[in-house]
C-alpha positions as CSV (number, residue, x, y, z in Angstrom):
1,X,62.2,21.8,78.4
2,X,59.2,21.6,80.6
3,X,56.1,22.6,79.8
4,X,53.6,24.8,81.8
5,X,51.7,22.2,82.8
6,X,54.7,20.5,84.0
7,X,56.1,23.1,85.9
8,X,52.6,24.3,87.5
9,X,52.5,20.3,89.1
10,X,55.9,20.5,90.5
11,X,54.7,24.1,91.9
12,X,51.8,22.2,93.4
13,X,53.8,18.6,94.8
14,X,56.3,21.2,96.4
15,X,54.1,23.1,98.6
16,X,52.4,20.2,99.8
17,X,55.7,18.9,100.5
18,X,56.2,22.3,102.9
19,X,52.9,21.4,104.7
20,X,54.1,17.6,104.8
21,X,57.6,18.6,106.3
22,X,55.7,19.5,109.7
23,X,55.2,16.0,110.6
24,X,59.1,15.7,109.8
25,X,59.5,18.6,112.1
26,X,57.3,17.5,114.9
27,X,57.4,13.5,115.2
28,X,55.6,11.5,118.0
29,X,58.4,10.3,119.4
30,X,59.0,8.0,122.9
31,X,56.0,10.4,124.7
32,X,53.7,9.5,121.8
33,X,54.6,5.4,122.4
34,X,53.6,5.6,126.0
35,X,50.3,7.2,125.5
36,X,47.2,5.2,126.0
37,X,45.5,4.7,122.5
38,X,42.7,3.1,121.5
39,X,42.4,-0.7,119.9
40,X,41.5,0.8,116.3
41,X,44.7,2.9,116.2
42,X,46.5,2.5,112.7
43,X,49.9,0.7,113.0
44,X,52.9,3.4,113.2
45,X,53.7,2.2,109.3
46,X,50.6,3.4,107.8
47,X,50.8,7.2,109.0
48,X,53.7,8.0,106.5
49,X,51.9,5.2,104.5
50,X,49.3,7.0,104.1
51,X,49.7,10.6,104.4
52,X,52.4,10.6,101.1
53,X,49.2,9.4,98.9
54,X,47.1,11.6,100.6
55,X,49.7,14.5,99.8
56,X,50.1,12.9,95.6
57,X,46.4,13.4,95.9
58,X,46.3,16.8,97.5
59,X,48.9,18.1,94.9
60,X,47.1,16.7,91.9
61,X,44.1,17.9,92.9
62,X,45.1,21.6,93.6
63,X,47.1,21.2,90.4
64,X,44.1,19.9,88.2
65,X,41.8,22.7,89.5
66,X,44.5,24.9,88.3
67,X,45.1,23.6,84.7
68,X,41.2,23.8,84.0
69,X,40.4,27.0,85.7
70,X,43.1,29.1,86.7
71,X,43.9,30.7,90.5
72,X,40.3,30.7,91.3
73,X,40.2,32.5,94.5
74,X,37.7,31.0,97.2
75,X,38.5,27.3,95.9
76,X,42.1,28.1,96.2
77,X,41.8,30.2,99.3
78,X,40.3,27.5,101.2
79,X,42.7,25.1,99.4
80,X,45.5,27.4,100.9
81,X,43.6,27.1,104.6
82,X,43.3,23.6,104.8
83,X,46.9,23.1,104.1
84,X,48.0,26.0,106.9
85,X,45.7,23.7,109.1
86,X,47.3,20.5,108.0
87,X,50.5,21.6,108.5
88,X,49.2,23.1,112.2
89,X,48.1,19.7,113.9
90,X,51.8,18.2,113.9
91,X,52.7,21.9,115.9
92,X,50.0,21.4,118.0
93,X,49.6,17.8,119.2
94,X,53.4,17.0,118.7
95,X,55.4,20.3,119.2
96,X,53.1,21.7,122.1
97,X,51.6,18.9,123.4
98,X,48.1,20.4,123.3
99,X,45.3,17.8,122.2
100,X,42.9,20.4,122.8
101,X,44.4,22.9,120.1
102,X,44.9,19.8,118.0
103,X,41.3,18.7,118.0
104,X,39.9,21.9,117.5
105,X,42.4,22.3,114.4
106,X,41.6,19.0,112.8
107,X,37.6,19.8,113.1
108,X,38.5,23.1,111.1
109,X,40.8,20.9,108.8
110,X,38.1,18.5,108.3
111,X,35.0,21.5,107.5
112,X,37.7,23.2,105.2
113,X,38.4,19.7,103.4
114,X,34.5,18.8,102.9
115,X,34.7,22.8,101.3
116,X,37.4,22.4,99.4
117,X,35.3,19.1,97.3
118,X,32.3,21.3,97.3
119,X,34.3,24.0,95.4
120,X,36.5,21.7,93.4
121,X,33.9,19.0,92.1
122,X,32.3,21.7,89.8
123,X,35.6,22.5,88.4
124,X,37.1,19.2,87.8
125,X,35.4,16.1,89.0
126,X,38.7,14.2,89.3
127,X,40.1,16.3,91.7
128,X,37.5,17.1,93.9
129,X,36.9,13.1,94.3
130,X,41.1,13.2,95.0
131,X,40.4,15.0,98.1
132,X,37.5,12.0,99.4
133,X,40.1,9.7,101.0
134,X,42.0,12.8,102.4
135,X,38.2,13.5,104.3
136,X,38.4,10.0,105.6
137,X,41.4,10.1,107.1
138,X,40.8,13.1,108.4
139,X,38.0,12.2,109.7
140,X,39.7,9.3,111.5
141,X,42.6,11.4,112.9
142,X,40.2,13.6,114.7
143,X,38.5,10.5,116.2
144,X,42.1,9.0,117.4
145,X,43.2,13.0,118.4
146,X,40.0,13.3,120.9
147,X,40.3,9.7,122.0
148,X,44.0,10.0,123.0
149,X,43.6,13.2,124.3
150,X,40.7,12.0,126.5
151,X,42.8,8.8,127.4
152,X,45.8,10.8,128.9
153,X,44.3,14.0,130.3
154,X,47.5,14.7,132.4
155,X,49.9,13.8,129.5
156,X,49.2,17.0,127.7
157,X,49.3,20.9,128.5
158,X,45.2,21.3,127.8
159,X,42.9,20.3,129.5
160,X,40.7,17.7,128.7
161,X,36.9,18.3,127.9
């Protein structure tokens, strides 16, 4: 029989697997290959790579939080926000084409990431440190959204800044 504990992780790993499904739902695809990107893009590999330890991490984190303190509301409610605007970007730079939507979500993304550590470090070390490399590569999608999206103004509905 599982325990609690148990149970409240796989409650956790499956809603990040929801928010992870959007980049199942809106790939890159042949338009994203023929976009200009710059030199210090990360191979194709390293995205899914990546984003499945950043979404272990996620999980545990949320989950940790949990076991020590319970649905605390603003660390979860902004826990809940940055995973509504995680699943978002794939809509918006994939699904609608719109770098400009994109960017702006992944600058929210990235504020509601560096909140979520502020509010979880106090409650459990561990997972607030969890959600550093998340920050980072967060951090670097935003650069490689604006840079793309300023490399192919005309590939994408927005405009470019």
């Amino acid at each position: 029989m599982f325990t609690g504990s148990v149970m409240s992780f796989l409650a956790f790993l499956a809603i990040v697997l929801v928010v992870a499904s959007s980049g199942a739902v809106f790939k890159p695809g042949p338009w994203y290959q023929r976009l200009e990107k710059p030199s210090w893009t990360p191979p194709n590999w390293a995205f899914p790579t990546v984003w499945s330890v950043l979404y272990l991490f996620i999980a545990i984190a949320g989950w940790r939080v949990y076991e020590a303190d319970g649905l605390v509301a603003l660390p979860f409610l902004v826990y809940g926000v940055q995973l509504v605007l995680n699943a978002a970007w794939s809509a918006f730079f994939f699904g609608a084409r719109r770098a400009d939507l994109a960017f702006g979500d992944v600058v929210l993304l990235w504020l509601t990431v560096v909140a979520n550590i502020v509010l979880f470090l106090p409650i459990d070390l561990v997972a607030g440190l969890l959600l550093v490399p998340y920050l980072v590569w967060v951090t670097a999608a935003a650069c490689l959204n604006y840079s793309v999206w300023q490399r192919n103004p005309g590939a994408f509905s927005g405009k470019a800044a």
